[in-house]
Residue, then its C-alpha position, 0 to 999 in steps of 0.5 A: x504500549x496500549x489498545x488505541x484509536x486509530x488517529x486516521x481511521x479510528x479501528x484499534x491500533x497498537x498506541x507505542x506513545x513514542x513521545x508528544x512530538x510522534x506517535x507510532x501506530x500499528x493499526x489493525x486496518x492501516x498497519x504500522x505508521x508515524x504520525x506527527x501532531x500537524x499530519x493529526x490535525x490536517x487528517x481530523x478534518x476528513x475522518x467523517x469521509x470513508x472514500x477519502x479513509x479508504x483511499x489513506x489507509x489503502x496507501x498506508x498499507x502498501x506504504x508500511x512504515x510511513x511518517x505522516x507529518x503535514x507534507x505527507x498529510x497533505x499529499x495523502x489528502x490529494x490521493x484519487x479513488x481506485x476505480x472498482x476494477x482496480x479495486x478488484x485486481x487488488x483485492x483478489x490478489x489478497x485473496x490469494x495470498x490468504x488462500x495459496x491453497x488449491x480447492x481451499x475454501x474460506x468465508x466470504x470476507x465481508x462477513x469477516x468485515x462486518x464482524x470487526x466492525x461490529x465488534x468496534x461498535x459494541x465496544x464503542x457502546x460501552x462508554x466513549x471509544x476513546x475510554x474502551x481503547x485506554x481502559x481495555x472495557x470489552x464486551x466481546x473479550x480481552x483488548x489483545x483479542x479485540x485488536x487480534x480480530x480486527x487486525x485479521x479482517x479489517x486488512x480485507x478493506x485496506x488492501x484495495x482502499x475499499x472505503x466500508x463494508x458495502x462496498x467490500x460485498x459488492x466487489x466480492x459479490x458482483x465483480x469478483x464472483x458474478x462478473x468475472x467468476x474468479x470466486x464461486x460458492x462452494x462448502x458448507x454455510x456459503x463459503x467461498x473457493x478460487x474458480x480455475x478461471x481465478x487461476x489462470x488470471x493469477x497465473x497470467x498475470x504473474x508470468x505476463x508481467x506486460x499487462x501490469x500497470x504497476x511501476x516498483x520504486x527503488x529508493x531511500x527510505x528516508x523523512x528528507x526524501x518523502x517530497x522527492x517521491x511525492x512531489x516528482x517520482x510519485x506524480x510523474x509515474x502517475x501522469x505517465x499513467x502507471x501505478x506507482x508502488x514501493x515497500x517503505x520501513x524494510x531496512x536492508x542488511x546485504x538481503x531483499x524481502x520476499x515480498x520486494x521480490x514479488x512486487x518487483x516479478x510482477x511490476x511493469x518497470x523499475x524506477x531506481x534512486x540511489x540518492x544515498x548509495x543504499x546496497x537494497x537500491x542496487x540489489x532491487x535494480x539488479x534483481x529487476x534486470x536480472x528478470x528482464x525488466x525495464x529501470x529507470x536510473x535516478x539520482x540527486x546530482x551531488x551523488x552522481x560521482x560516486x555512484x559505484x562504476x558497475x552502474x556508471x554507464x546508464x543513464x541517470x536522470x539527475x534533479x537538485x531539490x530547487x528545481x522538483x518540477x524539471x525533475x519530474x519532467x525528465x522522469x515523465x519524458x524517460x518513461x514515456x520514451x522507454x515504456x510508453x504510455x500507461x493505461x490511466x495516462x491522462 
């Protein structure tokens, strides 16, 4: 275990050198991930590009776990730009989950993010980056302080797949606070403080869950089912113009993730897969329409006779891996017919 280049976004990262045919990464921008040597090679080409960076390292990071082989690498290079306002909604939400507290008050998040990335270009000043991550050469202090520093501030550009700093400032300083006066100036040296107004939008939106445009997947975190996600469940989400969102590496033992449960109080519906009979799909379908919301019930045909009786009598949208294309069809179809169109519907 070392201080390494990020292969995907090139900020340091936890190198767990698992063996030639994986590597696994903590990366202090993009969080845990798996990388194979084909997702590597397909991913090279595009690290010169910080919107298409942006756009990868933002679906790591609400993807923890993922392993990037060349399918992955592939779908991950076909991802679309946020929108601004979607970038803000996200941002924002981070924010508040940084800074729970009432009155608190925080330096702005650029200054965070300009910091760590200077602090990777002094490194890199001191030979070859490459040479900095392996040997621990620092100039601003010991590797595990250097990682500690960024993992703290670079999380502000991921968590909206921001693309770079300057954009990082423009969304803090003239949507967030000028625009929409969720943020003001308050304190001492310019920091920042959630308005009453950023509160009550938070509020809204977590007790009106109607307005969100987010769809919660439910499913099996397996390498065999990333192309059902990919290439069905991911893409007819999207054309029925939601945003779809699921947690990847929780291993689930009879338990649910606070996390998994925010997401799911706060998302517009529930796809749930029970493709592999996993008791953390069940709980999260259960805990969705425990709370009134809408879930959609798939699951490959070879598995649909046992699925356990409680559940039986829903209907479930069934596919088989040869015919993906009527899969995603159906699934279009069933959220249209039951939630309607969503706002980036084509």
């Amino acid at each position: 275990m070392s201080i390494a280049k990020c292969p995907i976004c090139e900020s340091p990262a936890i190198d767990y050198e698992l063996s030639p045919d994986i590597g696994s990464f903590n990366c202090s921008r993009c969080g845990p991930f798996n990388i194979t040597p084909k997702g590597n090679h397909l991913l090279a080409k595009v690290r010169a590009n910080p919107e298409i960076i942006g756009n990868i390292s933002g679906y790591i990071f609400a993807h923890l776990g993922i392993v990037v082989d060349e399918e992955k690498a592939t779908f991950l290079l076909s991802l679309r730009s946020l929108s601004i306002s979607e970038k803000a909604n996200l941002l924002f939400q981070f924010i508040t989950k940084r800074h729970p507290k009432i009155g608190a008050t925080f330096y702005p998040p650029d200054f965070a993010v300009e910091s760590a990335i200077t602090q990777i270009n002094i490194a890199g000043s001191v030979g070859t980056r490459e040479k900095f991550y392996s040997d621990g050469l620092a100039l601003t202090g010991r590797p595990d302080e250097f990682y500690a520093n960024c993992d703290k501030n670079l999380k502000w550009l991921s968590c909206a797949s921001i693309s770079d700093g300057p954009e990082l400032k423009f969304i803090v300083r003239k949507i967030l606070i000028e625009e929409r006066r969720y943020l003001e100036v308050a304190g001492q040296d310019r920091q920042l403080s959630i308005t009453p107004k950023g509160w009550d939008y938070l509020s809204n939106n977590r007790d009106n869950a109607s307005q969100s445009t987010t769809a919660f997947v439910a499913m099996w975190f397996h390498n065999k089912m990333d192309h059902i996600y990919n290439n069905a469940i991911y893409q007819s989400i999207s054309d029925a113009g939601f945003t779809p969102s699921r947690i990847d590496g929780v291993h689930h033992n009879n338990r649910i993730d606070d996390e998994i449960k925010v997401r799911i109080k706060e998302c517009k519906f529930l796809v749930a897969d029970f493709t592999g009979w996993r008791g953390g799909v069940y709980f999260e379908a259960g805990f969705a329409l425990g709370l009134g919301k809408p879930v959609i019930w798939t699951v490959k045909k070879t598995y649909l006779r046992n699925i356990h009786f409680d559940v039986r009598q829903y209907a479930f949208i069934t596919w088989t891996e040869n015919d993906l294309p009527a899969f995603r069809k159906q699934l279009l179809d069933r959220i249209k017919l039951t939630i309607g169109k969503g706002p980036k519907a084509l």
